[in-house]
C-alpha positions in Angstrom: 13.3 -10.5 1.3 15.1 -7.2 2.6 15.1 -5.6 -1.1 11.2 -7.1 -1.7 9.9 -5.3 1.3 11.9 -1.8 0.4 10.3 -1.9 -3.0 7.0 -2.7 -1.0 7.3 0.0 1.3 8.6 2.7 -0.8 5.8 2.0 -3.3 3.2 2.4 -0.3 4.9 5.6 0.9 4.3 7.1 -2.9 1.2 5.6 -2.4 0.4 7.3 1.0 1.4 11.0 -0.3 -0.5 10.7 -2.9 -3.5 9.9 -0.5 -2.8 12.7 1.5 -3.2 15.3 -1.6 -6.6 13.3 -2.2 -7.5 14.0 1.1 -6.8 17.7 1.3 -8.4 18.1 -2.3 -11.7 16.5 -1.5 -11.3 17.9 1.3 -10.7 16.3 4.4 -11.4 13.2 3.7 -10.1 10.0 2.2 -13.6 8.7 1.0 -13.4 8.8 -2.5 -9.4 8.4 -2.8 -8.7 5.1 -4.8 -5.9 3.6 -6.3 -7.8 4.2 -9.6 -7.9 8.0 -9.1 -4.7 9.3 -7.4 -2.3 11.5 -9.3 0.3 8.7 -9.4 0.9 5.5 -11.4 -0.3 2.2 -9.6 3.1 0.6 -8.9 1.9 -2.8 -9.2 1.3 -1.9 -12.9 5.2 -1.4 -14.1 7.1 -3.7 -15.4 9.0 -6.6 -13.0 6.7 -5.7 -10.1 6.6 -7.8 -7.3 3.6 -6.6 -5.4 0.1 -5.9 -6.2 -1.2 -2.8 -4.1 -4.8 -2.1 -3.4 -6.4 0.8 -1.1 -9.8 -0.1 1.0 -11.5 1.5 4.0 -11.2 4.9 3.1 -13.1 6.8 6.2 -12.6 10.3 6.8 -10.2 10.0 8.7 -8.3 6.8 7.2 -7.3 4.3 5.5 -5.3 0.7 4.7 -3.1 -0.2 1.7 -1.9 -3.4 1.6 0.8 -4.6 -0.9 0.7 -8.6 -1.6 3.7 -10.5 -2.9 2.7 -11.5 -5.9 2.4 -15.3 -6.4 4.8 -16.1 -9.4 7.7 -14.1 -8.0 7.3 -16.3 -4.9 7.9 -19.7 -7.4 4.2 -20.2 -7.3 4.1 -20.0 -3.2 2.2 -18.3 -0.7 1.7 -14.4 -1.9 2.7 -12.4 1.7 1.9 -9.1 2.2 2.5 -5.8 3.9 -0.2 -3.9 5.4 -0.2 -0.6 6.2 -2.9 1.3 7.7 -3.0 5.4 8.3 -5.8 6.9 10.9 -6.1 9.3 13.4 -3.3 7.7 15.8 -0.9 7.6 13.0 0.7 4.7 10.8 0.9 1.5 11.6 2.7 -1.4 9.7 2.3 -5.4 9.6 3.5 -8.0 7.4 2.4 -12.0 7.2 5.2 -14.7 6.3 8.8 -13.3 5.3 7.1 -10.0 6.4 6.2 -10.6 10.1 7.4 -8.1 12.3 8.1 -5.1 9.6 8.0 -1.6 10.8 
C-alpha cells in the first residue's frame, strides 16, 4: 500500500498547487476552483490510475480533496481513500482502511 498512497499523495500535492494559483487568480479565494478548471490534468484520468480525485468545499478560505482507491485495483474490494483538507490552520491528512493513520 506504501507505493498506492505515494502516488495518492503526490497526485494531491499537484493537485493542491494548482489550487493555490486558482486561488490567487480569482483572487483570494478557492470558490470557483474545481477539478474541472485547474491548469493541470485530473490525475485520475491517465492511464493505470489507481485513484479517483475529486475537489468539494471550496470556501474562501479552503478546501478538501479526497483521492479514493479505485474499486477494481482493490480486486473488487472496499475503494479506501485519502483525504486531505487545506484551511486557515493548514493541511491536514486522513486515510480510511490501508490508509488509516497517513500523514
Amino acid at each position: 500500500e506504501f507505493s498506492k498512497s505515494t502516488e495518492a499523495l503526490t497526485s494531491m500535492a499537484v493537485l493542491r498547487q494548482s489550487m493555490e494559483r486558482c486561488y490567487l487568480a480569482i483572487p483570494k479565494t478557492y470558490i470557483g476552483c474545481d477539478i474541472t478548471n485547474l491548469d493541470v490534468e485530473n490525475p485520475g484520468n491517465s492511464p493505470g490510475a489507481r485513484f479517483t480525485y475529486a475537489i468539494s468545499g471550496q470556501t474562501a478560505a479552503g478546501y478538501t480533496i479526497i483521492a479514493s482507491r479505485n474499486t477494481i485495483d482493490c480486486g473488487g474490494g472496499t475503494a479506501n481513500w485519502i483525504r486531505l483538507i487545506q484551511s486557515t490552520a493548514g493541511v491536514a491528512r486522513s486515510g480510511s482502511g490501508a490508509f488509516i493513520g497517513i500523514k
